[in-house]
Backbone as CSV, one residue per row, in Angstrom:
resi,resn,N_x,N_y,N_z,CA_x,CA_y,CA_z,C_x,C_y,C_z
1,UNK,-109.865,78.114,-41.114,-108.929,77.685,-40.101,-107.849,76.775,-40.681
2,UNK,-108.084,75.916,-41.777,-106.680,74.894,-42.524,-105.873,76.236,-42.735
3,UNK,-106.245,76.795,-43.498,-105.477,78.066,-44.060,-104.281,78.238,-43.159
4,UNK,-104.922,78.866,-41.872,-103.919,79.482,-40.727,-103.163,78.259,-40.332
5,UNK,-103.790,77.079,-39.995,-103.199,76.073,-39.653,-101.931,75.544,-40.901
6,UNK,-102.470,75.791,-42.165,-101.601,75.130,-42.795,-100.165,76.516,-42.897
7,UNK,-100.195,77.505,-42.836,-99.259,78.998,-42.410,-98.698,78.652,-41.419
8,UNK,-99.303,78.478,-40.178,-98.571,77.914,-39.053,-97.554,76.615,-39.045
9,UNK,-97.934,75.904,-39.626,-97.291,74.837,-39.709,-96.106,75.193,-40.721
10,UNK,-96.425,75.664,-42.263,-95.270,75.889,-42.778,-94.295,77.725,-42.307
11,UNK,-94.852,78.329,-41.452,-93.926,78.924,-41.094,-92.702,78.316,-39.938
12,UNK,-93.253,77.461,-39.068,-92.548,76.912,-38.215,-91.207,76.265,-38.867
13,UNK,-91.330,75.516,-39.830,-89.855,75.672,-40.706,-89.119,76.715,-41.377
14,UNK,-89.684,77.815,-41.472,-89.128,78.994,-41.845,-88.262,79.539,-40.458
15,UNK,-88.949,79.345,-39.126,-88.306,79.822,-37.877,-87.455,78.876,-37.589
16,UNK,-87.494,77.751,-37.915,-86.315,76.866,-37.209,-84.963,76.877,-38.373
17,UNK,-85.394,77.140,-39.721,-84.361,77.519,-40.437,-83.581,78.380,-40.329
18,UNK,-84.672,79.609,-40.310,-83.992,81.095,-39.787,-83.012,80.659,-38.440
19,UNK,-83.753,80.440,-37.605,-82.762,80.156,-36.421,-81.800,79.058,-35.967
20,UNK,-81.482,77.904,-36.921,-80.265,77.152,-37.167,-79.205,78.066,-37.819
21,UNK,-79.188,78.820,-38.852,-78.776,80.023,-39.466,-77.996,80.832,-38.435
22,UNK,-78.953,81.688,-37.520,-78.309,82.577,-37.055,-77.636,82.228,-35.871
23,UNK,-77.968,81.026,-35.384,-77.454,79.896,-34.104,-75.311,80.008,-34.791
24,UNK,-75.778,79.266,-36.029,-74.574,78.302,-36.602,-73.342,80.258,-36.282
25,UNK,-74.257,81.390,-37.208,-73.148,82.286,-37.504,-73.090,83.237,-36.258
26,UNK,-74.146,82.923,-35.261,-73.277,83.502,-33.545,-72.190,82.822,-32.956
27,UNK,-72.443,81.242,-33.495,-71.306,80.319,-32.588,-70.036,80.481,-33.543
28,UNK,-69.981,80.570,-34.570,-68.915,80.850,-35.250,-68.327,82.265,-35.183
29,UNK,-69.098,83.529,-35.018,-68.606,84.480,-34.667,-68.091,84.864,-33.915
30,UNK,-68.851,84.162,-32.919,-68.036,83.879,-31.297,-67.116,83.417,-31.178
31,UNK,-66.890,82.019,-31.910,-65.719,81.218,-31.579,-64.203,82.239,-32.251
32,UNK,-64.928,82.373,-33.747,-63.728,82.973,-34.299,-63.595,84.333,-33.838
33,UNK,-63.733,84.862,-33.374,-64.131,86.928,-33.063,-64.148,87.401,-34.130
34,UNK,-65.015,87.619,-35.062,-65.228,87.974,-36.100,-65.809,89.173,-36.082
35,UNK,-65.990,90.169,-36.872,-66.780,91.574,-36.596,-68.338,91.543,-36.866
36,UNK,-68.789,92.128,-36.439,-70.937,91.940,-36.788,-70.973,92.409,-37.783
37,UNK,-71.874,92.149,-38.738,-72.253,92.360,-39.900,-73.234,92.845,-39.793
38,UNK,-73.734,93.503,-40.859,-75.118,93.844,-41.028,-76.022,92.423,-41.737
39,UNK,-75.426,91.748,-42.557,-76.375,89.883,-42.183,-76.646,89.370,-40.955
40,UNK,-75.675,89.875,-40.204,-75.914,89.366,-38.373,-77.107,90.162,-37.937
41,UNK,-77.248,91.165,-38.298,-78.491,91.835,-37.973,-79.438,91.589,-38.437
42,UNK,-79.153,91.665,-39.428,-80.510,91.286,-40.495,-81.236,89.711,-40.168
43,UNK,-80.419,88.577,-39.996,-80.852,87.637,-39.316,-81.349,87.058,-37.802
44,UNK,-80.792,88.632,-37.120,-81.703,88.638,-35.660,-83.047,89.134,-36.099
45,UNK,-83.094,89.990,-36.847,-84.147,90.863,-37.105,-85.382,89.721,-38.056
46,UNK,-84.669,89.035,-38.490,-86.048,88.031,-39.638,-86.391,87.081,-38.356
47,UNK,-85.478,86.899,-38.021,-85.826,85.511,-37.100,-86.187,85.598,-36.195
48,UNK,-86.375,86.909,-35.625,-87.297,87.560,-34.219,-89.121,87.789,-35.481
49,UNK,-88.948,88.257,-36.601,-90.168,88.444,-37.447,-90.834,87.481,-37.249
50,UNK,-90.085,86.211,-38.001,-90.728,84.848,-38.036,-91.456,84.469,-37.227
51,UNK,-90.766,84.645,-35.935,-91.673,84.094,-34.631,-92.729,84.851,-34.183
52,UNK,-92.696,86.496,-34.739,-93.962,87.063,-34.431,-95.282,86.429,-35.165
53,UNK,-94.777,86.166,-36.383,-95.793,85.798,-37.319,-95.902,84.070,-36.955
54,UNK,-95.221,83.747,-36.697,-95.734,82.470,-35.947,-96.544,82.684,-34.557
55,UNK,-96.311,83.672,-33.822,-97.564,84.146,-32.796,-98.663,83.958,-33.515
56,UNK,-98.542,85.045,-34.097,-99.880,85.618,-34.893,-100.809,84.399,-35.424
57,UNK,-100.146,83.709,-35.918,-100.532,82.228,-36.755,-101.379,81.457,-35.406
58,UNK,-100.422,81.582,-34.274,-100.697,80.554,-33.187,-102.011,81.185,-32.751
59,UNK,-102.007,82.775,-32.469,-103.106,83.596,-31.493,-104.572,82.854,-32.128
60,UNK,-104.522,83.472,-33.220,-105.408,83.454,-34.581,-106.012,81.528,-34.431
61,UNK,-105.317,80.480,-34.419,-105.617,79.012,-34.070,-106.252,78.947,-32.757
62,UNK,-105.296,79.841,-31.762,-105.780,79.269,-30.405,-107.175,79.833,-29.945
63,UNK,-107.599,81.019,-30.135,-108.676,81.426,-30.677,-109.875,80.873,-31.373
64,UNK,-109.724,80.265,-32.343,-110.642,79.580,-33.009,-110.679,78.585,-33.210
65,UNK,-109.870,77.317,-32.961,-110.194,75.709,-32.857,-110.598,75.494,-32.065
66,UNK,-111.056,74.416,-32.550,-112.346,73.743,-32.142,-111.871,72.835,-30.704
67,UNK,-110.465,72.443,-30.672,-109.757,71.675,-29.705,-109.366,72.270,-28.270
68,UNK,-109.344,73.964,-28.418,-109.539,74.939,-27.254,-110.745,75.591,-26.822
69,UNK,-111.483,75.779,-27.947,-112.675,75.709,-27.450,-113.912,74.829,-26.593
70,UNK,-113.511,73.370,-27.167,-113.814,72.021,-26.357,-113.193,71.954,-25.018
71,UNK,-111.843,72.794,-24.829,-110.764,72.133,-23.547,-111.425,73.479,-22.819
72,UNK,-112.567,74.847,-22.932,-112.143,75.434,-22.124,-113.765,75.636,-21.367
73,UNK,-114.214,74.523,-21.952,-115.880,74.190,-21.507,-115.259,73.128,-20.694
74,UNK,-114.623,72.834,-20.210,-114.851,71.333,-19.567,-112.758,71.386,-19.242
75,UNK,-112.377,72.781,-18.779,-110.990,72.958,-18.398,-110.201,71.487,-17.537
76,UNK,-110.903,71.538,-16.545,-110.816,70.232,-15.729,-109.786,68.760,-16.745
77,UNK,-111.482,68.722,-17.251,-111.277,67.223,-18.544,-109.706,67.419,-19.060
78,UNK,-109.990,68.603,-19.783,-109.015,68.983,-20.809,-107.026,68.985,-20.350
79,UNK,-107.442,69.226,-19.400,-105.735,68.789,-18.166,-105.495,67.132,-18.270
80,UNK,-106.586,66.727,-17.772,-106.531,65.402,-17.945,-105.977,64.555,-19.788
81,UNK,-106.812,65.018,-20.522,-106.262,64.833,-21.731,-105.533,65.192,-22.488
82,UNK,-104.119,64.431,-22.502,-102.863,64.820,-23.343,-102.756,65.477,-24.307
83,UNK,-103.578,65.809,-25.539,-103.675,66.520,-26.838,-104.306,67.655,-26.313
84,UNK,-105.290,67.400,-25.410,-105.801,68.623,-25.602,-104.875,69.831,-24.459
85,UNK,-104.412,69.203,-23.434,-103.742,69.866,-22.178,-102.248,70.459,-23.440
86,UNK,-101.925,69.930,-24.138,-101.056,70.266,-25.168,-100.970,71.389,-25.712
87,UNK,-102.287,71.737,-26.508,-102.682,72.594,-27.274,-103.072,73.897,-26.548
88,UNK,-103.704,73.544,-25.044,-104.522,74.376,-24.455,-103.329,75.227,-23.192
89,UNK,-101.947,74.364,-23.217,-101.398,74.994,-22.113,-100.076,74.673,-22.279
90,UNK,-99.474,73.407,-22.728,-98.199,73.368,-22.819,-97.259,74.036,-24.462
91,UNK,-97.951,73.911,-25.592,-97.416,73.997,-26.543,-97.709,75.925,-26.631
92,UNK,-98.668,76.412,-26.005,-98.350,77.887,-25.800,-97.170,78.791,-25.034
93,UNK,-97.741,77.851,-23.474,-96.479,78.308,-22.640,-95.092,78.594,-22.710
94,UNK,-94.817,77.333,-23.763,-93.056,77.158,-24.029,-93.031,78.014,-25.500
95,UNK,-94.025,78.161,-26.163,-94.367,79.047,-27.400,-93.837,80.363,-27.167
96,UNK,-94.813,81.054,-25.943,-94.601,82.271,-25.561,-93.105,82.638,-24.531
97,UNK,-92.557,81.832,-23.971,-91.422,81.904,-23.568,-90.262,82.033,-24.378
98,UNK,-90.015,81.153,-25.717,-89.227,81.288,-25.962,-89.389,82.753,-27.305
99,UNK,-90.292,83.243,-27.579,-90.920,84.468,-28.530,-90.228,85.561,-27.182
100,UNK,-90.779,85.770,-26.198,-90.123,86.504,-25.292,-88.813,86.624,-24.928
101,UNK,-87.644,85.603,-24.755,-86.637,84.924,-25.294,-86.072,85.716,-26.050
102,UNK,-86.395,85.725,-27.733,-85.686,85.640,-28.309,-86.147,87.390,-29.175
103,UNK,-86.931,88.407,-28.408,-87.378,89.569,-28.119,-86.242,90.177,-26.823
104,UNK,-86.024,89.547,-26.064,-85.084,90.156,-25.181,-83.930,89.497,-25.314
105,UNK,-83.578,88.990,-25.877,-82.273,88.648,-26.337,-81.786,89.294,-27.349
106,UNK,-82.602,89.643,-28.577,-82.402,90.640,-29.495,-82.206,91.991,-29.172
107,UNK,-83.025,92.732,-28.298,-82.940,93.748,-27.415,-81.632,93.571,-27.236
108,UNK,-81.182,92.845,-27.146,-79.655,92.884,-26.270,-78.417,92.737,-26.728
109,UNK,-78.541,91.987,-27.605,-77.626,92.107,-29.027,-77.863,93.160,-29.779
110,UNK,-78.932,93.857,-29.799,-78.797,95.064,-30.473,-78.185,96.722,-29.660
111,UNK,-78.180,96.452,-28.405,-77.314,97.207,-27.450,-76.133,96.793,-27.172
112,UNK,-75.771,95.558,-27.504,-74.248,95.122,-27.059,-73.126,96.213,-28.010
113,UNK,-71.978,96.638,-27.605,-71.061,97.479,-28.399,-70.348,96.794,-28.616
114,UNK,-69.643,95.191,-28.378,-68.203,95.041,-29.171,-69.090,93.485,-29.636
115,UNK,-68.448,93.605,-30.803,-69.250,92.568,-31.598,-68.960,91.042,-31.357
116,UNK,-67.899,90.597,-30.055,-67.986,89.114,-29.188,-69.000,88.931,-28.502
117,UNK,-69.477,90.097,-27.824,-71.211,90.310,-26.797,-71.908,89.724,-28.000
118,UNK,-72.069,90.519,-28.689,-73.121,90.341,-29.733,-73.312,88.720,-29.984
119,UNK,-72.116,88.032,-30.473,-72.067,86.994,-30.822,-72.286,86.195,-29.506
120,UNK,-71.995,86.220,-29.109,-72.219,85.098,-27.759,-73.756,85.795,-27.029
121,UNK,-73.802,86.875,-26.522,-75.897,86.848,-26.514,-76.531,86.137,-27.231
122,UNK,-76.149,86.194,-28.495,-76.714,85.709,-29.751,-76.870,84.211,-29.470
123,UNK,-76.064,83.354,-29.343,-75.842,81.911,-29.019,-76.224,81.476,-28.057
124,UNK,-75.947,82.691,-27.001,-76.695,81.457,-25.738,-78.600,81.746,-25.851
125,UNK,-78.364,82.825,-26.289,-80.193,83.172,-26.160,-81.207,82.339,-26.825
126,UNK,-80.376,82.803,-28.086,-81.177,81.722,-29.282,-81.116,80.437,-29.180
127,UNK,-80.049,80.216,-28.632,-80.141,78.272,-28.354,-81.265,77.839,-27.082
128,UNK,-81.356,78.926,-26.124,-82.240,78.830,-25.461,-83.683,78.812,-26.341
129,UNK,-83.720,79.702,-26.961,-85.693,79.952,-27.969,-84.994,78.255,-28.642
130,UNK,-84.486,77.874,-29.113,-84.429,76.438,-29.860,-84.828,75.841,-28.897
131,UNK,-84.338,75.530,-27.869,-84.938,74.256,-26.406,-86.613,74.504,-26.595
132,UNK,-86.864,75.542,-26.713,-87.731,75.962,-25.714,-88.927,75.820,-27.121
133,UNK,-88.763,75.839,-28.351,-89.278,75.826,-29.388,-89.716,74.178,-29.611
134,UNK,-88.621,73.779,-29.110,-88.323,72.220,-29.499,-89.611,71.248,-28.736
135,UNK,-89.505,71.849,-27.267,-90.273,71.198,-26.481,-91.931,72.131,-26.582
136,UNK,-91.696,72.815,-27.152,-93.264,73.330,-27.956,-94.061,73.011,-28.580
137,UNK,-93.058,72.662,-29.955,-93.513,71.650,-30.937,-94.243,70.223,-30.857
138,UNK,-95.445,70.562,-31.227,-96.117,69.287,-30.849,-95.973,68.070,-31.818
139,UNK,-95.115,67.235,-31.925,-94.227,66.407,-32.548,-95.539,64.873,-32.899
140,UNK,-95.900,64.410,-32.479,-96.675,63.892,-32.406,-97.775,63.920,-34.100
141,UNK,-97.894,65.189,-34.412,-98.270,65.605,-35.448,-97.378,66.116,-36.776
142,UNK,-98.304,65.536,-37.985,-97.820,65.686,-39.144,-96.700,66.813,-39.201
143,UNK,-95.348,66.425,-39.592,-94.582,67.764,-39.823,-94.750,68.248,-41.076
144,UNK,-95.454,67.763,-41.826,-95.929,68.154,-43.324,-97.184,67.849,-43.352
145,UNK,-98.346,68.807,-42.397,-99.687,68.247,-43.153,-99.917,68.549,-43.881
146,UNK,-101.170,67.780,-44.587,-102.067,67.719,-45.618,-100.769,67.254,-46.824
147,UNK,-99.897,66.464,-46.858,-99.770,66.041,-48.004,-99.931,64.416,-48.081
């Protein structure tokens, strides 16, 4: 379980990189009307990856720690207690919202035809999966564990 935990944790900077990235070159594409690239694609396409594999990372944890397994014998308790009501309901919820997010937002930039759609879907969507990532992130904890 460190394993996945420690994957999870260092992919989550891989997704917020990826997606400062493709944030910065929708708002600039937008602003300037610039034409889509195939990097514009290619960076919807990693940065929709990332977050699958940050699912995967998350499913795989939520599943087998010991901190959801404790919260779902004693559900009640576990509302009551901040770390664990965290782990067990808030840091998924806004998890899976913004993965859905930024799955139908891609969907949609990848159907848009003139490449200002593109850029501006792109920006408002993804800035939405950032909010929504942000208030996911359980901050509280090491942003570099185990060193």
């Amino acid at each position: 379980m460190n394993t996945i935990l420690a994957l999870h944790n260092l992919n989550r900077w891989i997704v917020l990189l990826l997606l400062l990235i493709t944030l910065v070159r929708a708002y600039l594409g937008w602003r300037q009307n610039r034409d889509w690239t195939s990097q514009d694609d290619r960076l919807r396409l990693f940065t929709t990856i990332a977050l699958d594999v940050q699912l995967l990372f998350g499913l795989l944890l939520y599943f087998t720690s010991p901190i959801t397994s404790q919260a779902f014998e004693d559900f009640g308790a576990a509302m009551r207690d901040d770390t664990a009501r965290l782990f067990v309901l808030e840091h998924p919820f806004y998890s899976l919202l913004a993965i859905a997010a930024a799955h139908m937002g891609s969907s949609r930039v990848k159907k848009a035809q003139q490449a200002l759609s593109k850029y501006r879907t792109q920006a408002i969507v993804f800035t939405i999966v950032l909010i929504l990532l942000i208030l996911a992130i359980p901050w509280q904890r090491s942003l570099i564990p185990h060193l």
